[in-house]
C-alpha positions in Angstrom: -37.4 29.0 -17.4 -39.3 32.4 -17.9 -43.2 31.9 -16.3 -45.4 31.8 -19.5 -47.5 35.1 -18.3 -44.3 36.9 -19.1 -43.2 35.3 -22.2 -43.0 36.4 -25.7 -45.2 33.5 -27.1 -48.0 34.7 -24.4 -47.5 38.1 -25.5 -48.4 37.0 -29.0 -51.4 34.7 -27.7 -52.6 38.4 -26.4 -51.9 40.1 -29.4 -54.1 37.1 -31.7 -56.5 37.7 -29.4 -56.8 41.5 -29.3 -56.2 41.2 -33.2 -59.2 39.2 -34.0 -61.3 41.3 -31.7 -60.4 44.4 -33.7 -60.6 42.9 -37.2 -64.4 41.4 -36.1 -65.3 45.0 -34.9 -66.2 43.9 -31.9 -65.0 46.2 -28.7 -63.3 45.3 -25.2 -66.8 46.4 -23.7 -68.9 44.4 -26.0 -66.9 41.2 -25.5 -67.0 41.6 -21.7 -70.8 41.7 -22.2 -70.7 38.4 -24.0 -68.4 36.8 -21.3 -70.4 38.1 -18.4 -67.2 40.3 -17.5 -66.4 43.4 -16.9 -64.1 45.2 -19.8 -61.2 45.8 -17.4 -61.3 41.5 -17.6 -60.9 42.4 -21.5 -58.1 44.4 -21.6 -55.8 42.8 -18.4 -56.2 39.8 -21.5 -55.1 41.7 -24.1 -52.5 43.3 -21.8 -51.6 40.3 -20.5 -51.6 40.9 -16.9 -54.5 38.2 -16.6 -53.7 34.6 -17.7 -56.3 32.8 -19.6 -57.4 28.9 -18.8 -59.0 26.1 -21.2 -62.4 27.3 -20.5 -62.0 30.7 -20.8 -60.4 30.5 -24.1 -63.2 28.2 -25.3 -65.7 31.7 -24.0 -62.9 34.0 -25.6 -63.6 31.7 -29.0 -67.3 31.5 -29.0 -68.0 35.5 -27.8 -65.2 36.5 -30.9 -67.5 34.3 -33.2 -64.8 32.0 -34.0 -63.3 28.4 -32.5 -60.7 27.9 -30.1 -58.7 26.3 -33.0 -59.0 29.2 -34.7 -57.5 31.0 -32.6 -54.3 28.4 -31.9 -53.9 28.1 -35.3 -53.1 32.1 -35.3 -51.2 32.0 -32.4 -49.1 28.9 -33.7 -48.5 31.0 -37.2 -47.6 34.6 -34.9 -44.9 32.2 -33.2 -43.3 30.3 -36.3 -42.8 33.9 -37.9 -41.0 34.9 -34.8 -39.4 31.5 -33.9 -37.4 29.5 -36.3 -37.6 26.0 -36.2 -35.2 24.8 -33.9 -33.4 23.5 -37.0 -33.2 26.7 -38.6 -31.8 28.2 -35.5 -29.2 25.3 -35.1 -27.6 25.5 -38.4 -27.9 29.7 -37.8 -25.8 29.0 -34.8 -23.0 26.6 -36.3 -22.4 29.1 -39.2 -21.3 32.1 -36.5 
């Protein structure tokens, strides 16, 4: 099993996250200043070289100005339009 950090669903996580950052107009630096971080903590998120935990999703949320189901509920619609449902993807495979 591929480690999460390195998968496409958590490069989607990072790319709802980055996203939602840039469509509030709110920059790496300015968001580090409402987490308490530095902006290099910023952009190794968005880059994905840093894994986020519970809590720090729940900061992510609240210094974006939005709810941590906000954001799940993106990253859940980024990973349907890349993911069929495994039903799709099973009748996809019996037609080859």
């Amino acid at each position: 099993m591929e480690k999460t950090i390195y998968s496409n669903a958590y490069a989607a996580f990072c790319r709802v996250i980055r996203d939602t950052r840039e469509a509030k107009g709110i920059t790496q630096t300015r968001l580090a200043h409402a987490l308490n971080r530095p902006q290099s903590f910023v952009a190794k998120i968005e880059s994905g070289q840093r894994r986020v935990d519970v809590v720090e999703l729940i900061a992510l949320a609240k210094g974006l100005g939005c709810s941590p189901v906000d954001l799940v509920e993106r990253l859940a619609k980024e990973l349907e339009r890349e993911t069929p449902p495994l039903r799709e993807r099973a009748t996809s495979r019996a037609r080859k």
